[in-house]
N, C-alpha and C positions, 0 to 999 in steps of 0.2 A: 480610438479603438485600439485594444492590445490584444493581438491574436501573435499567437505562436504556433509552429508547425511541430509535430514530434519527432520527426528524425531530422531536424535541425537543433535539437539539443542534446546536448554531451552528456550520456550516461555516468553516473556514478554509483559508487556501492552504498548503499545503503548500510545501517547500523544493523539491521535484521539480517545484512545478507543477501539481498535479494539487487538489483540493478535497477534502477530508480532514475526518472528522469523529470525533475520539476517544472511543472506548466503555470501555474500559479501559486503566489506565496504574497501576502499583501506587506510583507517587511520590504520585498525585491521588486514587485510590479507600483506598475500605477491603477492599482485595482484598491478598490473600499469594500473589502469583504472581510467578515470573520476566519474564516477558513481558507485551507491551504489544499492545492491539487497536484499532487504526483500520477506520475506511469510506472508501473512497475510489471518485473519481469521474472519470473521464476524459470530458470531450464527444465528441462525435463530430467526426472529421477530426484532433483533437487527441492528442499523448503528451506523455508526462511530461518531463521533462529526465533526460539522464543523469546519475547519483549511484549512490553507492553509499554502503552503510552499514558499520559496525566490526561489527555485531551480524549474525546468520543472519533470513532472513527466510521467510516465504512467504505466497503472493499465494494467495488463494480465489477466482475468479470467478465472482460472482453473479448478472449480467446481461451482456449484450453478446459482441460477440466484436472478439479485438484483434492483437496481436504480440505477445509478450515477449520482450524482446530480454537476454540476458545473457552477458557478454564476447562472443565472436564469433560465440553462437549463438540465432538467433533462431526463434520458433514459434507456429503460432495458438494461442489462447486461448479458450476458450467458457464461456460456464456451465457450473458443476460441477467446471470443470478446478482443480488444484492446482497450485504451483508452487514448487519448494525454490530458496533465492537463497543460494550460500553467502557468509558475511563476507566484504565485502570486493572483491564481484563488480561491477563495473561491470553496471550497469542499466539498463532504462525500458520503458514500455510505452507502445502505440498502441494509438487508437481505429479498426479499420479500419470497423464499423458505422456505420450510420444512427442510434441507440440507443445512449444512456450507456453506457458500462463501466465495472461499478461491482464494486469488487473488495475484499476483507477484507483487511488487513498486521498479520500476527502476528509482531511484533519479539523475541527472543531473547538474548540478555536485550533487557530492556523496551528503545522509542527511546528517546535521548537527544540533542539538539540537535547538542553536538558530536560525535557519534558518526555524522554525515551531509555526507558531500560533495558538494558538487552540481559537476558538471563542463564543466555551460556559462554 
């Protein structure tokens, strides 16, 4: 069994900007999956930078409420909401809250570095 806790692992910045903490990634674990699972973290007042990934994604929102913006369409976000990002889609999200927005990124196949463009 590989379980991991999430405030037992070490934040990093992500390439969008946003504070990102990797739960699964099957390059790193001993897991046989396609895809890759982050935590991510938006402050308040703050979004992520625009990017976009080669791979399909989608956003869980755990806490907070925000905008997700993707190619010319944009929409609130709340807890509970899910969110399909197809390959390739120009992206990002805002924090419109008071309260983190803290949201899951289920990558498709897994992320991979180069497989992330950031467009600002």
């Amino acid at each position: 069994m590989l379980k991991k806790t999430l405030g037992a692992l070490r934040p990093t910045r992500a390439a969008d900007d946003s504070e990102l903490r990797e739960m699964l990634h099957p390059d790193r674990d001993a897991v046989r999956c396609r895809y890759s699972l982050a935590h991510a973290v938006v402050k308040p007042g703050c979004g992520s930078l625009r990017h976009r990934l080669a791979s399909s994604e989608v956003y869980y929102i755990v806490a907070g409420t925000g905008i997700m913006h993707i190619e010319d369409e944009a929409e609130a976000v709340h807890a509970g909401d899910a969110v399909s990002i197809p390959e390739r889609a120009v992206q990002w999200i805002e924090n419109t809250g008071k309260d983190d927005l803290a949201f899951l990124c289920i990558v498709d196949p897994a992320w991979r570095q180069e497989d992330e463009e950031t467009l600002e």
